[in-house]
C-alpha positions in Angstrom: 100.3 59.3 82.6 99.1 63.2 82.4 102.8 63.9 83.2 104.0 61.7 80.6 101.5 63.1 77.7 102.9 66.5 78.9 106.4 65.9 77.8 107.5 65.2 74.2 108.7 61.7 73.3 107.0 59.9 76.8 103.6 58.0 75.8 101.2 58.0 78.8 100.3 54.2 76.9 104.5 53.5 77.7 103.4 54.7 81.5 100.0 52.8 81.7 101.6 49.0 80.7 104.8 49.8 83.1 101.9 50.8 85.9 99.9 47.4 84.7 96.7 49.2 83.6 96.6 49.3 80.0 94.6 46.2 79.2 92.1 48.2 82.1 91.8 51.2 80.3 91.2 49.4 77.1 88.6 47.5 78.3 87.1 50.3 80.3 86.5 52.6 76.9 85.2 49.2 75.1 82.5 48.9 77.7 81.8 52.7 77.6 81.3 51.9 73.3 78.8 48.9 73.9 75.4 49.6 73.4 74.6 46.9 75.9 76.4 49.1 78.8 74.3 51.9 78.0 71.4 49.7 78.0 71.7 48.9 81.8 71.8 52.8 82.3 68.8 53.0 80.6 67.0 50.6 82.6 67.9 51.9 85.5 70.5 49.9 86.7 73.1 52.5 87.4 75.3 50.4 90.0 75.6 47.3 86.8 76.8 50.4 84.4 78.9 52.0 87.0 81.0 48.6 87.5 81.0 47.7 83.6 82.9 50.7 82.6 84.7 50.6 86.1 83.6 54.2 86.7 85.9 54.7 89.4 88.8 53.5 88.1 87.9 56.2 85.1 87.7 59.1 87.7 90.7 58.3 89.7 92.3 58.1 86.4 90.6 61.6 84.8 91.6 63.1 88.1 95.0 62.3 87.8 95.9 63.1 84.6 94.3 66.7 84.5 95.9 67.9 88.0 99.2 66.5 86.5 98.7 68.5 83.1 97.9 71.3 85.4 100.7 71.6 87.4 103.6 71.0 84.8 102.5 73.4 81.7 104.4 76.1 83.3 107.3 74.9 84.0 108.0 73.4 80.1 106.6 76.9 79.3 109.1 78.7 81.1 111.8 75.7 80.1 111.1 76.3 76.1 110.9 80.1 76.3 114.2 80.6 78.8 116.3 77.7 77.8 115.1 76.0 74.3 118.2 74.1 73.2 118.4 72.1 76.3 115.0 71.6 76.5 114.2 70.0 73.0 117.8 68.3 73.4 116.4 66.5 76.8 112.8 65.4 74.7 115.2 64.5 71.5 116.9 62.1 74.3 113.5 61.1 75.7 112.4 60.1 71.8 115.7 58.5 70.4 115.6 56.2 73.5 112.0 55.2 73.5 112.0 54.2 69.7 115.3 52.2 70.8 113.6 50.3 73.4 110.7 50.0 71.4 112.9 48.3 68.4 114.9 46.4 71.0 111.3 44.9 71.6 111.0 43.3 68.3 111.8 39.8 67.9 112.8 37.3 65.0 112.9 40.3 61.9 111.9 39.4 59.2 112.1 41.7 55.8 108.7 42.4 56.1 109.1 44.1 59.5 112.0 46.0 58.0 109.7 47.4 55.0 107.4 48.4 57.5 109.3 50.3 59.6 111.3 51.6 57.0 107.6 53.2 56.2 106.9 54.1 59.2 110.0 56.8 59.1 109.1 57.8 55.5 105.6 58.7 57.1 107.2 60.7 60.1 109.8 62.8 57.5 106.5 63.3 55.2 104.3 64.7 58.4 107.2 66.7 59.5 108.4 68.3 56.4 105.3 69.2 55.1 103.6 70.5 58.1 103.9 73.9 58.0 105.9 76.2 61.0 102.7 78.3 61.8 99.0 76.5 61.8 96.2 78.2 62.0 94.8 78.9 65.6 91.2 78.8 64.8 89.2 76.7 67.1 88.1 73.7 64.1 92.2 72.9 64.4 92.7 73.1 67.8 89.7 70.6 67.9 91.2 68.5 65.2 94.7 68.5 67.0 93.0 67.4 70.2 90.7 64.3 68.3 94.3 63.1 67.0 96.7 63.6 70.4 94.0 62.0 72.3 94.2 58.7 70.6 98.1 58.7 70.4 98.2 59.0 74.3 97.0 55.7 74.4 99.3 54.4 72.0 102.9 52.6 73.7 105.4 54.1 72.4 104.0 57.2 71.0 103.4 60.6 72.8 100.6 63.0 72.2 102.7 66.1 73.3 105.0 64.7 70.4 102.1 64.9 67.7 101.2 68.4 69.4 104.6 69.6 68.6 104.2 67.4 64.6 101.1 69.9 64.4 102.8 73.3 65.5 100.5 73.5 68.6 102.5 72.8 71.6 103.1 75.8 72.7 100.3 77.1 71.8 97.9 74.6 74.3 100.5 74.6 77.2 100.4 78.3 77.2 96.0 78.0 77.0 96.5 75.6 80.0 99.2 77.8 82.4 96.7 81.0 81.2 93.6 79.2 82.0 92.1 80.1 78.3 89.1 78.0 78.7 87.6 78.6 75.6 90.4 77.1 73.9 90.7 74.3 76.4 87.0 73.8 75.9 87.5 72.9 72.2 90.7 70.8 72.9 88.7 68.6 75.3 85.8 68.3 73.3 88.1 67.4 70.0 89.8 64.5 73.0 86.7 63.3 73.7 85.4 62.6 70.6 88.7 61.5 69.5 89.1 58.8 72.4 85.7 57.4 71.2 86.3 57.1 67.6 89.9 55.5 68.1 89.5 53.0 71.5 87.8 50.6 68.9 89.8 50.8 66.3 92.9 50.5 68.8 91.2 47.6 70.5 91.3 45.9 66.7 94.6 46.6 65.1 96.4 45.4 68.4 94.1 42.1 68.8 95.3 41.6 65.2 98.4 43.2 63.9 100.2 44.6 67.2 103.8 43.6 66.0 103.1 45.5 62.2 101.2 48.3 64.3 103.9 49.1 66.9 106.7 49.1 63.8 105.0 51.8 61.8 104.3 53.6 65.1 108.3 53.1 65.9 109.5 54.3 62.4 107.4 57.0 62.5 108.7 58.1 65.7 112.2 58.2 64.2 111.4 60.1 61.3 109.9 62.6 63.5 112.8 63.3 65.2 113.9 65.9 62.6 110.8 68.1 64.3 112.5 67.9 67.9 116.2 68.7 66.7 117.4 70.9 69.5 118.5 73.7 66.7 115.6 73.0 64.3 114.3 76.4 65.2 116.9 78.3 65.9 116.5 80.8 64.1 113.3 81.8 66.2 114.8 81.2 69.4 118.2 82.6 68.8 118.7 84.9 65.6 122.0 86.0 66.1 123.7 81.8 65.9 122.2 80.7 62.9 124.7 78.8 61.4 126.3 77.6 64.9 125.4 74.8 67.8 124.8 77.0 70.3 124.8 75.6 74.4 126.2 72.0 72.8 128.0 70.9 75.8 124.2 71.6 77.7 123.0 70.1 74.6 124.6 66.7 75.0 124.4 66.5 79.0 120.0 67.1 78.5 120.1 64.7 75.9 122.1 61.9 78.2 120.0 63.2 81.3 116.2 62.0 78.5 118.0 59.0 77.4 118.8 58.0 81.2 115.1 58.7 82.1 114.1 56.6 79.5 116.3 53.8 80.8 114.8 54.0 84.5 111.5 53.4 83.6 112.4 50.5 81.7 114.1 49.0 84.6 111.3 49.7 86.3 108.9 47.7 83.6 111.2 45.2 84.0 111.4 45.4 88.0 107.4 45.0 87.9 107.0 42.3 85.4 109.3 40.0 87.5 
């Protein structure tokens, strides 16, 4: 899952349901909301909390997403300073593909479904176009950019790197991580934590209740987002002298095959562990 929510266009939720642990994690930050959990910490009874928020599940989990995080920020670092095109072409891949498996998913449309993923996109074109190329990097942002990834790591279908790079700040946190700035990663935790709190109850609702609507506005919006991860969308930053041009197509196309294909195996491999 942390390598997932690392990369653009993979949702650590996608990993978590192919792994069979979603509905755990769900219920896990439920129990961690009730008052009545809390209640059994308060009376002492440590071992009856511990197992109704299945603390070491949590951990294992915690553990394993930040040592991921860790260990890949470099390397997309060094990928989107040294090679950009080929880099955003392999996450436009990864995004185009997920919001294909995610429609693919969708049974029995009806014109309803339509207008509501037809919405979805409008919202993701809106977001994109109007969020500015330089946000501020004061620490109330980077808090509020960590509050909103959080809760879309835990969405299917939807990565938090991707809403990183929606809010301008995805270069900016994986070069805090591979630097170790930890009075910016300080802020971006706290702004997750918070965030992952608020949202687990809402999430918990809305999917109980309206998981086909929720999961088409989630897919449209994906789609219209994909204007943001356009492999020459910033090309005049990255390369001055080719605006105007398509430069490293042929790379291009073979990174955005090589995203799509990844896409594919792991949903041969949901489909391998469902059977």
């Amino acid at each position: 899952m942390g390598a997932a929510n690392v990369v653009p266009g993979v949702s650590g939720g996608t990993i978590a349901l192919i792994s069979g642990i979603y509905s755990k994690i769900i219920e896990a930050l439920n129990a961690v909301l009730s008052w009545d959990t809390w209640k059994e910490l308060l009376h002492g009874r440590f071992k009856s909390f511990w197992k109704k928020i299945d603390g070491w599940f949590l951990v294992a989990l915690a553990i394993g997403v930040v040592l991921s995080v860790f260990t890949l920020a470099k390397l997309l670092e060094y990928c989107l300073a040294e090679h950009p095109v080929a880099t955003w072409a392999f996450f436009f891949g990864l995004i185009l593909a997920s919001a294909f498996f995610m429609l693919k998913a969708v049974k029995g449309w009806k014109l309803a479904d339509a207008l509501l993923l037809v919405a979805g996109v409008a919202l993701g074109l809106l977001v994109c176009t109007l969020s500015p190329s330089q946000t501020p990097d004061n620490l109330l942002f980077i808090f509020i950019c960590g509050a909103i990834a959080i809760c879309t790591m835990i969405l299917p279908g939807v990565s938090g790197s991707f809403i990183l790079v929606v809010m301008g700040k995805y270069d900016y946190m994986m070069s805090a991580v591979s630097n170790l700035d930890w009075g910016v990663l300080a802020v971006f935790a706290l702004g997750c934590l918070v965030g992952i709190l608020a949202f687990a109850k809402l999430l918990h609702w809305l999917l109980a209740r309206w998981e086909r609507q929720t999961m088409l506005v989630l897919t449209g919006f994906v789609l219209g987002s994909l204007v943001k991860v356009w492999p020459w969308a910033n090309i005049e930053d990255v390369m001055p002298d080719q605006i105007g041009h398509l430069p490293d197509l042929g790379p291009a196309i073979l990174w955005c095959l090589i995203g799509i294909a990844f896409i594919v195996a792991i949903q041969l491999m949901a489909q391998k562990s469902s059977k």
